[in-house]
C-alpha positions, 0 to 999 in steps of 0.5 A, spaced: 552 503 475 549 503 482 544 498 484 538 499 488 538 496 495 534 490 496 527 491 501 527 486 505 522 483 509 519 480 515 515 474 514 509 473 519 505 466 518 502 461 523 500 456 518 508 452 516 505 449 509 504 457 508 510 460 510 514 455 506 509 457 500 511 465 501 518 464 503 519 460 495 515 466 492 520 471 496 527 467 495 524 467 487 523 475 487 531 477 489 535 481 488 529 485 490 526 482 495 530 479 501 527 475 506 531 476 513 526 472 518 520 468 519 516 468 524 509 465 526 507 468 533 505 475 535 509 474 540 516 472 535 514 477 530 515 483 534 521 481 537 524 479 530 521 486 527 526 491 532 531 486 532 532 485 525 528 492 523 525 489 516 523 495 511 515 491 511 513 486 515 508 481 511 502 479 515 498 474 515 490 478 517 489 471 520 494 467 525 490 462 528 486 464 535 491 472 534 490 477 529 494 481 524 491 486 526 493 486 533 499 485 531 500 491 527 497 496 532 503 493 536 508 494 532 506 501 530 505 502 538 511 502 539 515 505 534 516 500 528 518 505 523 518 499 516 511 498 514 506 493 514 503 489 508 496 484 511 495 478 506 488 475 507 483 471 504 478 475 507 475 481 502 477 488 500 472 490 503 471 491 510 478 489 512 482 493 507 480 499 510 480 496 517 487 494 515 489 501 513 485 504 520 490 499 524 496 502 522 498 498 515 500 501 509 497 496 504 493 490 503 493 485 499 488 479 497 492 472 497 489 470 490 493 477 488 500 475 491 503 471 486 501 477 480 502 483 486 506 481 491 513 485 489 509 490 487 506 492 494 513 491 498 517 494 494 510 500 495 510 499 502 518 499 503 518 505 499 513 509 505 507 508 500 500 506 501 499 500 496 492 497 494 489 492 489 486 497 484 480 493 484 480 494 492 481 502 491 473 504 488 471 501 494 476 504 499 473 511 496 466 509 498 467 506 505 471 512 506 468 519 502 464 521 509 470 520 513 475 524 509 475 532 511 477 536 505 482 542 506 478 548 506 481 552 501 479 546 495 485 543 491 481 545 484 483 551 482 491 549 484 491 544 478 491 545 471 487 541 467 493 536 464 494 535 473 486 535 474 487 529 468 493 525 471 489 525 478 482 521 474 487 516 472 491 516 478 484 515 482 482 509 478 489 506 480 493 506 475 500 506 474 505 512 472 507 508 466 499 507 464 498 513 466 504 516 460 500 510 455 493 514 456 496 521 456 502 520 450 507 523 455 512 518 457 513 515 464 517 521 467 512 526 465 507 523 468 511 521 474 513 529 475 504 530 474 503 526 479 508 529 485 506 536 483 498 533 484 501 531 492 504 536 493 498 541 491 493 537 495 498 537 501 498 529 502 502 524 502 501 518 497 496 517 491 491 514 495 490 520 499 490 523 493 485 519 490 481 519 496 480 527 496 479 528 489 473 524 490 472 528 496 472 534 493 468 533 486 474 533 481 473 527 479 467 522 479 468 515 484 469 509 479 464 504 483 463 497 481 
């Protein structure tokens, strides 16, 4: 039976206590998560990235008098076609957005990484926008007067059952506790979810959740 490939991952972290931390919590994660380099400098990150071509690039939001952010603007400058996960002790708000605007496809707070932190690379990996799902109603927000909806309106493309998948989908719930909610099973609530994509013309649940709020069909769970 075949077997996944493992993602692998950069890590980017000036603090050595805290590289040494993250390096144990990546090794524990295999064979899913396979770490294939440490780097703690801007400078040394975007050498390793090219030259070992990680599928995510673990990135500390801080690293000493540099930041996370500019390291990822340089990676996605010039042409890094992994991803990049920022970590930071800073809140969701603003920095998950200003993260996001840089080029990352995802964020993550440090007090979720030990619960989420194969979640979100494997995400990331996969091309997806991961967000905590208690950072996500405040990415909405910060969001809804910059996002210009498609003119023609998603609204009458989607069934009801869809227009119920996606009010799940925008409070951040998995496909596996949106088939619990819907008494459907996983692979149905999968197949909603990428038909609601595909009819809204956007790339992630994210983007989705972002238009649906945009457009009205579904409320903004702000806390």
């Amino acid at each position: 039976m075949a077997t996944s490939l493992p993602t692998t991952v950069l890590l980017v972290e000036d603090d050595p206590l805290a590289r040494h931390a993250y390096r144990s919590l990546l090794e524990s994660l295999a064979p899913s998560i396979r770490l294939v380099g440490e780097a703690a400098s801007p400078e040394a990150a975007l050498e390793h990235a090219f030259a070992l071509q990680p599928r995510v690039v673990l990135v500390d939001l801080q690293l000493g008098t540099a930041d996370g952010l500019d390291l990822t603007r340089g990676l996605i400058h010039r042409g890094f076609t992994g991803g990049v996960l920022v970590v930071s002790v800073l809140p969701d708000e603003p920095y998950a957005l200003r993260a996001l605007e840089a080029g990352a496809r995802g964020y993550l707070r440090k007090d979720h990484v030990a619960h989420e932190l194969e979640r979100a690379i494997r995400a990331v990996g996969r091309g997806e926008t991961y967000l905590h799902p208690a950072a996500a109603p405040h990415l909405v927000s910060s969001l809804l007067q910059a996002w210009v909806p498609r003119p023609t309106g998603p609204r009458t493309a989607l069934t009801p059952r869809e227009l119920e998948t996606l009010a799940l989908l925008t409070q951040g719930l998995s496909n596996k506790e949106i088939a619990a909610a819907l008494h459907c099973s996983t692979r149905t609530a999968k197949a909603h979810v990428s038909r609601i994509l595909q009819k809204l013309g956007v790339e992630d649940r994210t983007q989705a959740a972002l238009l649906a709020v945009r457009c009205g069909l579904v409320k903004p769970q702000l806390s």
